[in-house]
Backbone and ligand atoms as CSV (ligand in chain L), in Angstrom:
chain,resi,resn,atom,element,x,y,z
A,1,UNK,N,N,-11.696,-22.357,-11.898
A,1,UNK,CA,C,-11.354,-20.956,-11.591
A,1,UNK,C,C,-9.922,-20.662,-12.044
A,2,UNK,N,N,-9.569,-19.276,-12.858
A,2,UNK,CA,C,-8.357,-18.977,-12.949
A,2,UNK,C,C,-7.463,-19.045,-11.500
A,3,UNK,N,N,-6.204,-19.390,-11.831
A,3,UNK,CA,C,-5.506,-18.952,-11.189
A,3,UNK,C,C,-5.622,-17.151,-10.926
A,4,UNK,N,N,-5.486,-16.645,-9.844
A,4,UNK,CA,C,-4.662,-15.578,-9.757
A,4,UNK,C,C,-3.895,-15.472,-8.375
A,5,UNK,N,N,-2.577,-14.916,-8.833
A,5,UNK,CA,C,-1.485,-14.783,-8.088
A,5,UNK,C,C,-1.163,-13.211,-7.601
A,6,UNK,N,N,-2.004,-12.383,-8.344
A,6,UNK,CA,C,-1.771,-11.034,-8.170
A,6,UNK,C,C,-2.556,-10.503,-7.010
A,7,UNK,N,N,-1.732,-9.930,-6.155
A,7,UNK,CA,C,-2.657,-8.941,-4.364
A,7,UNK,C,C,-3.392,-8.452,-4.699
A,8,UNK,N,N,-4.372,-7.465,-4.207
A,8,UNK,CA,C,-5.337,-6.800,-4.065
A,8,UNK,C,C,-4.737,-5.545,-4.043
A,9,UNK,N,N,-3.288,-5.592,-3.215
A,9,UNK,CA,C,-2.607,-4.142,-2.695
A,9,UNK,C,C,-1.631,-4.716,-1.882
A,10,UNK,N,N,-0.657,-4.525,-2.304
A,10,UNK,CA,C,0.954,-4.114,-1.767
A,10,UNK,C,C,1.495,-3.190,-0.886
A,11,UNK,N,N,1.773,-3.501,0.303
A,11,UNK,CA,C,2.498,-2.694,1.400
A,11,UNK,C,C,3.366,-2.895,1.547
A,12,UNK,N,N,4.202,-2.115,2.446
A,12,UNK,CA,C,5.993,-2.360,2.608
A,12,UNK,C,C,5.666,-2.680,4.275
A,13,UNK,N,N,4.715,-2.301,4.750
A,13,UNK,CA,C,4.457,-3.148,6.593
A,13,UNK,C,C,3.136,-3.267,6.865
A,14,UNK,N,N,3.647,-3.924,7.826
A,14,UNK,CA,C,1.888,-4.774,8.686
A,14,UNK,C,C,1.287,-3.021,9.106
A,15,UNK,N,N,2.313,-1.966,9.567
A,15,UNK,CA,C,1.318,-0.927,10.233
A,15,UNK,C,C,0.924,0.215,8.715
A,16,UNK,N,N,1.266,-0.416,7.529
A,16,UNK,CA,C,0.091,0.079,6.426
A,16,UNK,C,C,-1.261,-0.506,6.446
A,17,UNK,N,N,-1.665,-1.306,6.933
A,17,UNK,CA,C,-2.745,-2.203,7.157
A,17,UNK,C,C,-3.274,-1.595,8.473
A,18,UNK,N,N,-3.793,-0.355,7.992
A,18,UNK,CA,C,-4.381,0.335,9.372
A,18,UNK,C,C,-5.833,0.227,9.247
A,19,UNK,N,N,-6.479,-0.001,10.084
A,19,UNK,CA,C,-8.126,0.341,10.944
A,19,UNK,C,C,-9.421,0.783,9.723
A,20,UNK,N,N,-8.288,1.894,9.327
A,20,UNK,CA,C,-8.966,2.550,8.661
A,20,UNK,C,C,-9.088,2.287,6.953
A,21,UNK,N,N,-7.928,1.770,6.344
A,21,UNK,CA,C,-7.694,0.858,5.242
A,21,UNK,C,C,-8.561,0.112,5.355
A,22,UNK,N,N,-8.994,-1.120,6.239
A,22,UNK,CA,C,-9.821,-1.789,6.329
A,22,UNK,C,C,-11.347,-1.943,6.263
A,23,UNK,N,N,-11.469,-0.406,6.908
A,23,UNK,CA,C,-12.556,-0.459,7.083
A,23,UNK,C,C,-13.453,0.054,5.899
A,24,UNK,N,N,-12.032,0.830,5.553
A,24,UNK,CA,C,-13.079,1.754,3.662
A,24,UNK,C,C,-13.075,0.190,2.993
A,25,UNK,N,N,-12.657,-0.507,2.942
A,25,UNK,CA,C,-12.625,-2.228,2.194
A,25,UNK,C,C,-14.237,-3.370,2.819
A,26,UNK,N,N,-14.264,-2.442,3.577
A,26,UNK,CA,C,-15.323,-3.299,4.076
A,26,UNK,C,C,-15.130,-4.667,4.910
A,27,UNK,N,N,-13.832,-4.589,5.712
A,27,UNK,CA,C,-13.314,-5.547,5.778
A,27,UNK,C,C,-13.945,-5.724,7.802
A,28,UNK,N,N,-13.981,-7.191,7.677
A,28,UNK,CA,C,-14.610,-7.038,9.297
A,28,UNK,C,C,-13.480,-7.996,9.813
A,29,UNK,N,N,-12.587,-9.334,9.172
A,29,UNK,CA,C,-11.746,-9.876,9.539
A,29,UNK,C,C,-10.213,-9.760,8.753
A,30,UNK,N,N,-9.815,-9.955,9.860
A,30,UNK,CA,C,-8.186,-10.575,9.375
A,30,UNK,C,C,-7.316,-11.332,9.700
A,31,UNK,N,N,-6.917,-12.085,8.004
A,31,UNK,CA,C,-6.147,-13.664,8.466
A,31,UNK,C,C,-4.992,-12.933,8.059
A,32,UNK,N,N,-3.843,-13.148,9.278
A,32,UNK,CA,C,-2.905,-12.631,8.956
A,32,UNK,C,C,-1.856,-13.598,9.445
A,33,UNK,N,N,-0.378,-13.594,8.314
A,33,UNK,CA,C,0.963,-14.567,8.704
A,33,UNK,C,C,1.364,-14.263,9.567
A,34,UNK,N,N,2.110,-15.539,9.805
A,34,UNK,CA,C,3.403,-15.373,11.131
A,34,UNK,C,C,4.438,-14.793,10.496
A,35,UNK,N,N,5.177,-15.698,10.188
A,35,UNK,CA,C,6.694,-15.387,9.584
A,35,UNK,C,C,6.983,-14.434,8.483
A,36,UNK,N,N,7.947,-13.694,8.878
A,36,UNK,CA,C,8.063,-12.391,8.057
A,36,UNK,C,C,6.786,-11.599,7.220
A,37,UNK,N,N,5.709,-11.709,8.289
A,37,UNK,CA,C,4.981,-11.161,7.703
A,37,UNK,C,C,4.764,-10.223,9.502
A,38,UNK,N,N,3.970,-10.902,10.649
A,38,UNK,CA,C,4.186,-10.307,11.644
A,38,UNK,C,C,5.319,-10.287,12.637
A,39,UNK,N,N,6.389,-11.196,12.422
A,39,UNK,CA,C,7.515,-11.369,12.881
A,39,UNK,C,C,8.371,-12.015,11.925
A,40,UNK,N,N,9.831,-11.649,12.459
A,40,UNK,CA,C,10.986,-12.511,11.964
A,40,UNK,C,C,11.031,-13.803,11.644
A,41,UNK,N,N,11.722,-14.752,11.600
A,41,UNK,CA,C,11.473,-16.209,12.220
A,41,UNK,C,C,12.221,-16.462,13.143
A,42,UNK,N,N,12.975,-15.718,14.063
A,42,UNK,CA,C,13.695,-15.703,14.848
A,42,UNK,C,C,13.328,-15.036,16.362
A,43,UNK,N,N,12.183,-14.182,15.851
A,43,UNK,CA,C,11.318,-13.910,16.978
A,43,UNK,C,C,10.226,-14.407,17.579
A,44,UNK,N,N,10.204,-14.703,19.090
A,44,UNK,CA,C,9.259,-15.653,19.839
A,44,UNK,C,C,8.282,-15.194,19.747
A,45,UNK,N,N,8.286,-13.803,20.115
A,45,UNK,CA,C,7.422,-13.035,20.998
A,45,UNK,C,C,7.167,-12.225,20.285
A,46,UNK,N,N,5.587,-11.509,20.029
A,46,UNK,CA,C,5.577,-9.980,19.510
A,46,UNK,C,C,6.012,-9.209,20.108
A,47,UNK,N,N,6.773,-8.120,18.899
A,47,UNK,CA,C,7.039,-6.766,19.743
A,47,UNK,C,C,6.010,-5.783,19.972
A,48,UNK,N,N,6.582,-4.817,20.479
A,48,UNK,CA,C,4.998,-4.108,21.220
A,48,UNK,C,C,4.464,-3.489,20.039
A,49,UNK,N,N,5.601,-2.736,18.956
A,49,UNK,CA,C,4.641,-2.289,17.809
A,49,UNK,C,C,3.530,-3.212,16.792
A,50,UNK,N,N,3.688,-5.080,17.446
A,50,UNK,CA,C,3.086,-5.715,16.951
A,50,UNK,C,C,1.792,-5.937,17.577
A,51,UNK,N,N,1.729,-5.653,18.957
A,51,UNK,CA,C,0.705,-6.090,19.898
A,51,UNK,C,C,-0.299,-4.637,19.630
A,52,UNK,N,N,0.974,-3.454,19.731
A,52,UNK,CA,C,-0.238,-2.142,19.363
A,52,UNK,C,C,-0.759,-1.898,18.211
A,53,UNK,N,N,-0.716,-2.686,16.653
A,53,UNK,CA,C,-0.835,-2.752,15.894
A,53,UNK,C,C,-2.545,-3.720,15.955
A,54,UNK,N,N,-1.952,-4.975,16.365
A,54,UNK,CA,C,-3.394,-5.794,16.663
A,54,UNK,C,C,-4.188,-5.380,17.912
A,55,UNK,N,N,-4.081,-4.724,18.995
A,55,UNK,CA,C,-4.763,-3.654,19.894
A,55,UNK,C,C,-5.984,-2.767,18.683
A,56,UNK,N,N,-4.655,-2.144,17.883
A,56,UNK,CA,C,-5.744,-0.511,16.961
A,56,UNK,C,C,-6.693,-1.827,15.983
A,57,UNK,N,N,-6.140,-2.583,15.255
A,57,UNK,CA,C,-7.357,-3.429,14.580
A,57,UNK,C,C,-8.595,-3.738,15.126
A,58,UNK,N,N,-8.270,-4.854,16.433
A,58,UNK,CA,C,-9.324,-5.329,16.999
A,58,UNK,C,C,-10.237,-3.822,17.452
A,59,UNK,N,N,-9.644,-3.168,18.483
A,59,UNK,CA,C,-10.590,-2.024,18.859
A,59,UNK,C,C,-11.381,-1.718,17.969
A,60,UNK,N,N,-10.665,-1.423,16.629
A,60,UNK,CA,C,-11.804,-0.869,15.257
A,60,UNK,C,C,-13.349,-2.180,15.074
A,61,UNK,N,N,-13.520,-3.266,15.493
A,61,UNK,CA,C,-14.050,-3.768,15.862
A,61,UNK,C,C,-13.322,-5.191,14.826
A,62,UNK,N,N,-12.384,-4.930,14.297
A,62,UNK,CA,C,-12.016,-6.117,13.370
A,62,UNK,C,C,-11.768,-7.276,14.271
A,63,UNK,N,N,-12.359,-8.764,13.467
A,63,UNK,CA,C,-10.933,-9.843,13.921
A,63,UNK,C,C,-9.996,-10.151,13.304
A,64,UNK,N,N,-8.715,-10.723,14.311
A,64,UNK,CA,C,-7.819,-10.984,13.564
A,64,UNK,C,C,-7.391,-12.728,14.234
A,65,UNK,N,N,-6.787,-13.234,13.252
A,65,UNK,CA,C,-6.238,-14.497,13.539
A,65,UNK,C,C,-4.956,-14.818,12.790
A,66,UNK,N,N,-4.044,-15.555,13.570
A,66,UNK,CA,C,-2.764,-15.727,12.691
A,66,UNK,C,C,-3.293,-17.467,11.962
A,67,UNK,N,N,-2.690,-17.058,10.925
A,67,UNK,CA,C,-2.758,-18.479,10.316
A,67,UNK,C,C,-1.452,-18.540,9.482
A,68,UNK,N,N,-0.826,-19.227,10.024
A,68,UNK,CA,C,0.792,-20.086,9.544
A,68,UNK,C,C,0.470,-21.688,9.137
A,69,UNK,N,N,1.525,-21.843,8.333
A,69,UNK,CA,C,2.012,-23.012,7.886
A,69,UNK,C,C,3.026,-23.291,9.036
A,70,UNK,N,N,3.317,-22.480,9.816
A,70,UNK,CA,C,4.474,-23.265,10.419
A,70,UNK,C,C,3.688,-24.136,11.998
A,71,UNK,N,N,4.457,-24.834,12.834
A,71,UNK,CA,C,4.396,-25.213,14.058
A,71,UNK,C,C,3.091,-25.001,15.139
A,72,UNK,N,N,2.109,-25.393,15.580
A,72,UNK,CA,C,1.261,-25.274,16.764
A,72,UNK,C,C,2.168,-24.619,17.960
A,73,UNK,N,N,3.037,-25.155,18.032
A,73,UNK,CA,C,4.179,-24.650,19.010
A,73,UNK,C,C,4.453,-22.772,18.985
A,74,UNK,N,N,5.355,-23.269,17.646
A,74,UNK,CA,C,5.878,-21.562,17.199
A,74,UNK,C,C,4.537,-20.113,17.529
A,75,UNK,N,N,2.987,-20.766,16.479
A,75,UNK,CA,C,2.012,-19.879,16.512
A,75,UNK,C,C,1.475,-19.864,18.305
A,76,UNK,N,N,1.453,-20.186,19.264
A,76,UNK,CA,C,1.077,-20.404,20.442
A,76,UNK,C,C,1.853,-19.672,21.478
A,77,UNK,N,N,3.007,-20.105,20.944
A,77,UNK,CA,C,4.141,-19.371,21.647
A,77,UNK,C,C,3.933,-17.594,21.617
A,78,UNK,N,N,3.945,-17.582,19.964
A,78,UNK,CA,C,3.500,-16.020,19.928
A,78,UNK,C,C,2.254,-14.900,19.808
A,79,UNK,N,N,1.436,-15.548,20.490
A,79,UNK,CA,C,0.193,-15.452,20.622
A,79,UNK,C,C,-0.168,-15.109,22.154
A,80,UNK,N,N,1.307,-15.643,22.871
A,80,UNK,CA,C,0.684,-15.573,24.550
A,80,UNK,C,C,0.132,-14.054,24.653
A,81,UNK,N,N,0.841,-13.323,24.317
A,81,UNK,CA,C,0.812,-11.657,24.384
A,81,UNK,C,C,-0.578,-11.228,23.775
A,82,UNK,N,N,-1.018,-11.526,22.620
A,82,UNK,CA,C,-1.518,-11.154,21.763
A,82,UNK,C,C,-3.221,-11.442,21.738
A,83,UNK,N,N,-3.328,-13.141,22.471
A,83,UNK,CA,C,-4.433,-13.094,22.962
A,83,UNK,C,C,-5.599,-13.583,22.072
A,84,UNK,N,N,-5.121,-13.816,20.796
A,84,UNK,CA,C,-5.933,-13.602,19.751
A,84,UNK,C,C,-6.722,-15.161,19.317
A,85,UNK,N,N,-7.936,-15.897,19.062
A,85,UNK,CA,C,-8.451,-16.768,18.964
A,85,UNK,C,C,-9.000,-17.273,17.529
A,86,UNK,N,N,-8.725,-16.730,16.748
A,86,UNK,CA,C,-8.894,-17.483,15.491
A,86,UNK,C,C,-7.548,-17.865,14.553
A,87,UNK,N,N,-6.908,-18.262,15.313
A,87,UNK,CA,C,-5.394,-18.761,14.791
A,87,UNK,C,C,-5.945,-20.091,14.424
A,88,UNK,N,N,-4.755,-20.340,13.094
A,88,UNK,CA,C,-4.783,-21.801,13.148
A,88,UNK,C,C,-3.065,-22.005,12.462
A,89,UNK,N,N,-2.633,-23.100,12.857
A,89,UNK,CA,C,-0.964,-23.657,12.999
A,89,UNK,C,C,-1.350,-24.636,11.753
A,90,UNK,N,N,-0.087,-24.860,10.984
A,90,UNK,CA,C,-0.071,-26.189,9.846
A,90,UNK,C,C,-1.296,-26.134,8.842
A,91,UNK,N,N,-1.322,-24.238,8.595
A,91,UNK,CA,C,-2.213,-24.152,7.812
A,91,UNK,C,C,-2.622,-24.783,6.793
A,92,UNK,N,N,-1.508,-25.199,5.863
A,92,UNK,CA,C,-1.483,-25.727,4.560
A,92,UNK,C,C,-2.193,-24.233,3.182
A,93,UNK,N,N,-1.351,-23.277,3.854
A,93,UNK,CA,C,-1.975,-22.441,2.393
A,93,UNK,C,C,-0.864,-23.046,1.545
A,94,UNK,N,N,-1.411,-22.627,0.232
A,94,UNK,CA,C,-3.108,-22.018,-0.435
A,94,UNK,C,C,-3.802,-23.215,-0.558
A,95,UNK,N,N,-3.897,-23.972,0.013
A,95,UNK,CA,C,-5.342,-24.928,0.181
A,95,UNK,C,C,-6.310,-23.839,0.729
A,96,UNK,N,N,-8.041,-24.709,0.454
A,96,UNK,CA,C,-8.488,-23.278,0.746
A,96,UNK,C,C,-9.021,-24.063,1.947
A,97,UNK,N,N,-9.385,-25.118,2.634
A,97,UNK,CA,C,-10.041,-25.416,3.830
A,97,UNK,C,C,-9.995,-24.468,4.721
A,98,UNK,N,N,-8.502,-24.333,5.407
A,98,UNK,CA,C,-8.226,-23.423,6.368
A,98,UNK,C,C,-8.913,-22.056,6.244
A,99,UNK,N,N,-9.186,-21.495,4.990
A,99,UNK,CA,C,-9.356,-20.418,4.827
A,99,UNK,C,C,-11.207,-20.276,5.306
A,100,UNK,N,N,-12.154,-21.191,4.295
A,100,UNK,CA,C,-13.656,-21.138,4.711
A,100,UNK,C,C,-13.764,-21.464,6.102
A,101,UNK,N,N,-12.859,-22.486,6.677
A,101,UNK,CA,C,-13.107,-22.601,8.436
A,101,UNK,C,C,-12.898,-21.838,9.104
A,102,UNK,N,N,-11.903,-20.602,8.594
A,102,UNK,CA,C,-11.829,-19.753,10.047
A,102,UNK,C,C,-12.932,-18.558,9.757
A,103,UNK,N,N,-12.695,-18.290,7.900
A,103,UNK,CA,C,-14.491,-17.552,7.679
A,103,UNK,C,C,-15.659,-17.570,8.645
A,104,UNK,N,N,-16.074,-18.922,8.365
A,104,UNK,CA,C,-17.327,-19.718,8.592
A,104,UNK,C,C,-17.112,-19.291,10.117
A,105,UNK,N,N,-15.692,-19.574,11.030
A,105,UNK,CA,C,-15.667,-19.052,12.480
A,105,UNK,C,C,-16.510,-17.885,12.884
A,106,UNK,N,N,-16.059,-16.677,11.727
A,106,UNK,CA,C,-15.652,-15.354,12.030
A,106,UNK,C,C,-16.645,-14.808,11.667
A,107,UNK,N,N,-17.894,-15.822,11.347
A,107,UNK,CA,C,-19.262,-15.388,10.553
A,107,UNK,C,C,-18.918,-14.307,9.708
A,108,UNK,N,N,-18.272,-14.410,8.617
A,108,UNK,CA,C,-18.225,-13.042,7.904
A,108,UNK,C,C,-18.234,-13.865,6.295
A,109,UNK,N,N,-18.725,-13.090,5.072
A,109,UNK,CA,C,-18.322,-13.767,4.023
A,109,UNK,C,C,-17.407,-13.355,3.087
A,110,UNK,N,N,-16.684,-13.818,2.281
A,110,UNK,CA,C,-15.210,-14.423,1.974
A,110,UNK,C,C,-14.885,-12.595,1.804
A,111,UNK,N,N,-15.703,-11.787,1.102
A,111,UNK,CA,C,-14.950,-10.555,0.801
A,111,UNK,C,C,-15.394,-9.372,1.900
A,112,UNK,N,N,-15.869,-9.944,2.767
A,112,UNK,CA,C,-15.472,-9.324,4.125
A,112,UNK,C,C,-13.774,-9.222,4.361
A,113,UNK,N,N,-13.127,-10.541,4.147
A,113,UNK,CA,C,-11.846,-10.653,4.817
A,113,UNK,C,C,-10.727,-10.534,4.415
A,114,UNK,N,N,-9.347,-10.011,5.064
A,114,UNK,CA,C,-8.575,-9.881,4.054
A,114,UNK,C,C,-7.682,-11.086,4.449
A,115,UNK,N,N,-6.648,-11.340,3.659
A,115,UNK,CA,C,-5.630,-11.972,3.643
A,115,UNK,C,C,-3.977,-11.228,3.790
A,116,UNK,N,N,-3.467,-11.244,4.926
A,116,UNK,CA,C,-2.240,-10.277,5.119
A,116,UNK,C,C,-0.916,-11.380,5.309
A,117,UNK,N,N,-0.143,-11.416,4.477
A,117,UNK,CA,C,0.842,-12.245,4.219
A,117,UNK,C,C,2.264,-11.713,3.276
A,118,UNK,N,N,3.258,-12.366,3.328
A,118,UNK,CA,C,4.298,-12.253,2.670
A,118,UNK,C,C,4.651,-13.064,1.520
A,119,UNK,N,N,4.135,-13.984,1.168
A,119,UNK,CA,C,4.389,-14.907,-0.218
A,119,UNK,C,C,3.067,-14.820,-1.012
A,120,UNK,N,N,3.380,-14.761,-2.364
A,120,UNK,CA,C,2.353,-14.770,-3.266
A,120,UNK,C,C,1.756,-15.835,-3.056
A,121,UNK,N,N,2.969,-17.081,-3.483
A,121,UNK,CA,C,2.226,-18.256,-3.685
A,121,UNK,C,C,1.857,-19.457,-2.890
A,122,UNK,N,N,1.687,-18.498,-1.714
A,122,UNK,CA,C,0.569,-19.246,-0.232
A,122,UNK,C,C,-0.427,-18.214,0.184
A,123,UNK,N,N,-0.061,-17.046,0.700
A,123,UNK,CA,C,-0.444,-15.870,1.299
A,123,UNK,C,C,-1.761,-15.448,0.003
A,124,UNK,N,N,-1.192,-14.967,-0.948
A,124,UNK,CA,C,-1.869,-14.263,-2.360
A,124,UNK,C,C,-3.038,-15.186,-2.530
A,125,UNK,N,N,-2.038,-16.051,-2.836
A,125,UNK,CA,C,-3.075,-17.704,-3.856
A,125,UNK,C,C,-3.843,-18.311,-3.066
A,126,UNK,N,N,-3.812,-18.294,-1.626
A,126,UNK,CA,C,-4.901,-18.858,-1.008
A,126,UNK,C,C,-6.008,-17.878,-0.721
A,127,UNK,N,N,-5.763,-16.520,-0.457
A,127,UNK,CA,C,-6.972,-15.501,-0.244
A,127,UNK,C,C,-7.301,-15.392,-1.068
A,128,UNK,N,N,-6.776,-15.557,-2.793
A,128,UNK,CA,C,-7.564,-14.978,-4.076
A,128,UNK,C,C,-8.441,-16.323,-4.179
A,129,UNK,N,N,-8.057,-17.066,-4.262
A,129,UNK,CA,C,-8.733,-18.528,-4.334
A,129,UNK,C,C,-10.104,-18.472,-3.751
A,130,UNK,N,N,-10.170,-18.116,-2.770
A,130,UNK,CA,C,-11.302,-18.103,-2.055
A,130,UNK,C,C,-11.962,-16.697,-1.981
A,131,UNK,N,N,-11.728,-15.873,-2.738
A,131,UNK,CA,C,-12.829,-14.844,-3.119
A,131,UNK,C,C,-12.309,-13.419,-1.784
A,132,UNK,N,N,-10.974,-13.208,-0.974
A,132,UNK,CA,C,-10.798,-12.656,-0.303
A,132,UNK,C,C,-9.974,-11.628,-0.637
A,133,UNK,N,N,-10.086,-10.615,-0.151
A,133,UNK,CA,C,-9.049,-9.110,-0.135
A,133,UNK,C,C,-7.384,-9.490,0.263
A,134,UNK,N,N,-7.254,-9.591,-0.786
A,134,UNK,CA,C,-5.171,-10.030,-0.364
A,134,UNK,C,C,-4.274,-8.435,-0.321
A,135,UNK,N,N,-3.507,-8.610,0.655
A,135,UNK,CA,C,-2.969,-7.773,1.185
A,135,UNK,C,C,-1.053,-8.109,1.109
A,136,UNK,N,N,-0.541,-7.893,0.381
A,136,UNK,CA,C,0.765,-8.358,0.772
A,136,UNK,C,C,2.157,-7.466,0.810
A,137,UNK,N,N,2.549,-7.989,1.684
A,137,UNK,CA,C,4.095,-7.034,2.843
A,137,UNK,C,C,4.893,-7.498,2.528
A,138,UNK,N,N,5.930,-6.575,1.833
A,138,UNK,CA,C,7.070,-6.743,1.135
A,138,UNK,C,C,8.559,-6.427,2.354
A,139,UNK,N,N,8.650,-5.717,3.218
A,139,UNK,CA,C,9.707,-5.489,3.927
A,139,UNK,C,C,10.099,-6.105,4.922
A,140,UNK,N,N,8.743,-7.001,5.288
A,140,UNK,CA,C,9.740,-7.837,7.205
A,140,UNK,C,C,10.667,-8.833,6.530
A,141,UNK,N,N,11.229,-8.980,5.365
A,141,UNK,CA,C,12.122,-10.317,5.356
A,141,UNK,C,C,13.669,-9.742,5.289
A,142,UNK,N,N,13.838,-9.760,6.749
A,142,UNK,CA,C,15.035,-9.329,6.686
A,142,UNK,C,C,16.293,-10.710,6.857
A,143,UNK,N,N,15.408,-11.408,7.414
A,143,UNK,CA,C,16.345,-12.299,7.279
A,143,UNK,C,C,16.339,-13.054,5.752
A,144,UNK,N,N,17.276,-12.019,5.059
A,144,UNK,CA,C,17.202,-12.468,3.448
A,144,UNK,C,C,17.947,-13.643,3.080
A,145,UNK,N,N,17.688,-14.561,2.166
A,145,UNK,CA,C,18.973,-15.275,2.120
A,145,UNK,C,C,18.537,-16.524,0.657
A,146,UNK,N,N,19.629,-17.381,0.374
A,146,UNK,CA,C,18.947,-17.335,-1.377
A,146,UNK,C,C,17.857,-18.009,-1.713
A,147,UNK,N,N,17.302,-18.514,-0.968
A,147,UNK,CA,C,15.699,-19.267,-1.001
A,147,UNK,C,C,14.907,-18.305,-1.177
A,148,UNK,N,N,14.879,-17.275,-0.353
A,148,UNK,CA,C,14.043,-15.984,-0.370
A,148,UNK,C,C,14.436,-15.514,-1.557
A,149,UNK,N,N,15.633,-14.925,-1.943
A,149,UNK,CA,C,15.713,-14.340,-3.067
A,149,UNK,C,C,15.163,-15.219,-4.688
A,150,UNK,N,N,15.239,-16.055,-4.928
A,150,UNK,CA,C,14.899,-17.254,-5.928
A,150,UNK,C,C,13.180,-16.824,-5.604
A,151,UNK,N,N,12.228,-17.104,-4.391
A,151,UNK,CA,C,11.756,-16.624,-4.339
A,151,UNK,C,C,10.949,-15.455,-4.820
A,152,UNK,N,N,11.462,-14.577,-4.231
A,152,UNK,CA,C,11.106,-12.857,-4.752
A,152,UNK,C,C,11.178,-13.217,-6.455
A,153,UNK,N,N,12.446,-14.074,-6.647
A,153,UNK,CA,C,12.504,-13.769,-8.419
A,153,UNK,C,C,11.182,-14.463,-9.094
A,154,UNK,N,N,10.653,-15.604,-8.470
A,154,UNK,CA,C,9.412,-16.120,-9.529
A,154,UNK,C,C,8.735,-14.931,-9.025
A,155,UNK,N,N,8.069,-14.383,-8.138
A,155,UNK,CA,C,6.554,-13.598,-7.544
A,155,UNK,C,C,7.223,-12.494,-8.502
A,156,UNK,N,N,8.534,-11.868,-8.918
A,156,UNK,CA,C,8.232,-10.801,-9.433
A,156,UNK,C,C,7.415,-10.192,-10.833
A,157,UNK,N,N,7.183,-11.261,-11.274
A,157,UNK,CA,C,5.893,-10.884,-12.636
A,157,UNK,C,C,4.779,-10.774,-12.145
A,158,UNK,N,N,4.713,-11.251,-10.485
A,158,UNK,CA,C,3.067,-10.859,-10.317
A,158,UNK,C,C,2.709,-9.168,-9.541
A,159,UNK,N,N,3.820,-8.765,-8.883
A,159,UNK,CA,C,4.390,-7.602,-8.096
A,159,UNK,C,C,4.335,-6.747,-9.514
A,160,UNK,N,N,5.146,-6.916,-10.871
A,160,UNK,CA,C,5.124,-6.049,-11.898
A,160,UNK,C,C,3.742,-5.850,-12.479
A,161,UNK,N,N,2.692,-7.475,-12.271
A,161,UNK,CA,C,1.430,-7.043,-12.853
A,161,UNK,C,C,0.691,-6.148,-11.941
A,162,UNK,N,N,0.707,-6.255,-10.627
A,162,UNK,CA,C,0.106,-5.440,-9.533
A,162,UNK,C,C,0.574,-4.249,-10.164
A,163,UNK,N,N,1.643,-3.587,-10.418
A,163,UNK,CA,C,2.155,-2.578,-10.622
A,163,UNK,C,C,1.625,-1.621,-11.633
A,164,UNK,N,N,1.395,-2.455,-13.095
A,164,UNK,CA,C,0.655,-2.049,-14.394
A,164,UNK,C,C,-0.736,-1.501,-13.917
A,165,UNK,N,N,-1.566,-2.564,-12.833
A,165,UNK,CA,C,-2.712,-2.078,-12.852
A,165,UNK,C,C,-2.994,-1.356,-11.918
A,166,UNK,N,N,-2.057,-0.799,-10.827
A,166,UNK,CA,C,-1.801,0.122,-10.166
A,166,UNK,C,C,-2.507,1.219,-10.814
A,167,UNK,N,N,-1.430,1.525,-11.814
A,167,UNK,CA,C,-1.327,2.956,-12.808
A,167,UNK,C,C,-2.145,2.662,-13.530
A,168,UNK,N,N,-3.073,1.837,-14.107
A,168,UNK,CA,C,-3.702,1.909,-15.147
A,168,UNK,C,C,-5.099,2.834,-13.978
A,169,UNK,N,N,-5.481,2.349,-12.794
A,169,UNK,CA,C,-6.656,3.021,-12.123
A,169,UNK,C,C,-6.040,3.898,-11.384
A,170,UNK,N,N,-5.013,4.599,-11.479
A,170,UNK,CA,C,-4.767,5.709,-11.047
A,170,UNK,C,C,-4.883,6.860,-12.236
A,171,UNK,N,N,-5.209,6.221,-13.285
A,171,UNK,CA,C,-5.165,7.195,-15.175
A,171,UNK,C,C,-6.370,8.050,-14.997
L,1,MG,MG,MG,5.278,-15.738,5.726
């Protein structure tokens, strides 16, 4: 299979990823990041615009699950609030295991689901890999700093190709 590194669709926040986005997508689940994607890395806890955010999803009848690379600890911790049961910690994206197991959970198949994340080349590359709706959020990284930026600089040929074919189906 080719690589591809390019989203499905580019947002600047998690509350562009509304109910209703989803649902014209056909989408019944969502694997969505921890870190700077639904929080800081400095934040424990969701904030409430995060909890009322996954409140309006689930109600729409979606699931959602966090799936991080980081800590069992960290994802658990911020989950007390949130409640949510198809998480999984030490994901290892873009491997795709993690990805068909929480599928296969969520009984749904692969382009039922989206993928909502902040890095191309975990977030992107593991939902395209596996045949899923990638979704990716460009603004929670506020805690910027030059890893991130080095960062941003490889993903930006794939953000410019998103961009071309933006406008080419908007012609
Ligand atoms: Mg992240």
């Amino acid at each position: 299979m080719a690589i591809d590194l390019v989203p499905d669709l580019i947002v600047s926040d998690i509350h562009d990823v509304t109910p209703s986005l989803l649902l014209n997508n056909n989408i019944g689940g969502v694997m969505v990041d921890l870190d700077n994607t639904l929080a800081c890395y400095n934040e424990r806890e969701p904030g409430d615009d995060v909890i009322e955010w996954v409140r309006s999803i689930r109600e729409s009848g979606i699931k959602v699950g966090i799936i991080s690379n980081n800590k069992q600890e960290r994802v658990e911790q911020f989950n007390a609030k949130l409640g949510l049961r198809f998480n999984v910690a030490r994901a290892n994206k873009p491997f795709k295991r993690v990805y068909v197991e929480v599928a296969r959970k969520m009984g749904l198949a692969h382009d039922r689901i989206a993928v909502v994340g902040d890095q191309i080349f975990t977030d992107v590359l593991g939902g395209n890999n596996v045949g899923m709706f990638t979704i990716m959020i460009i603004s929670k990284s506020r805690t910027w700093n030059s890893l991130l930026a080095m960062r941003r600089m490889l993903e930006m040929p794939f953000i410019k190709q998103y961009e071309r074919r933006m406008k080419k189906t908007k012609k």
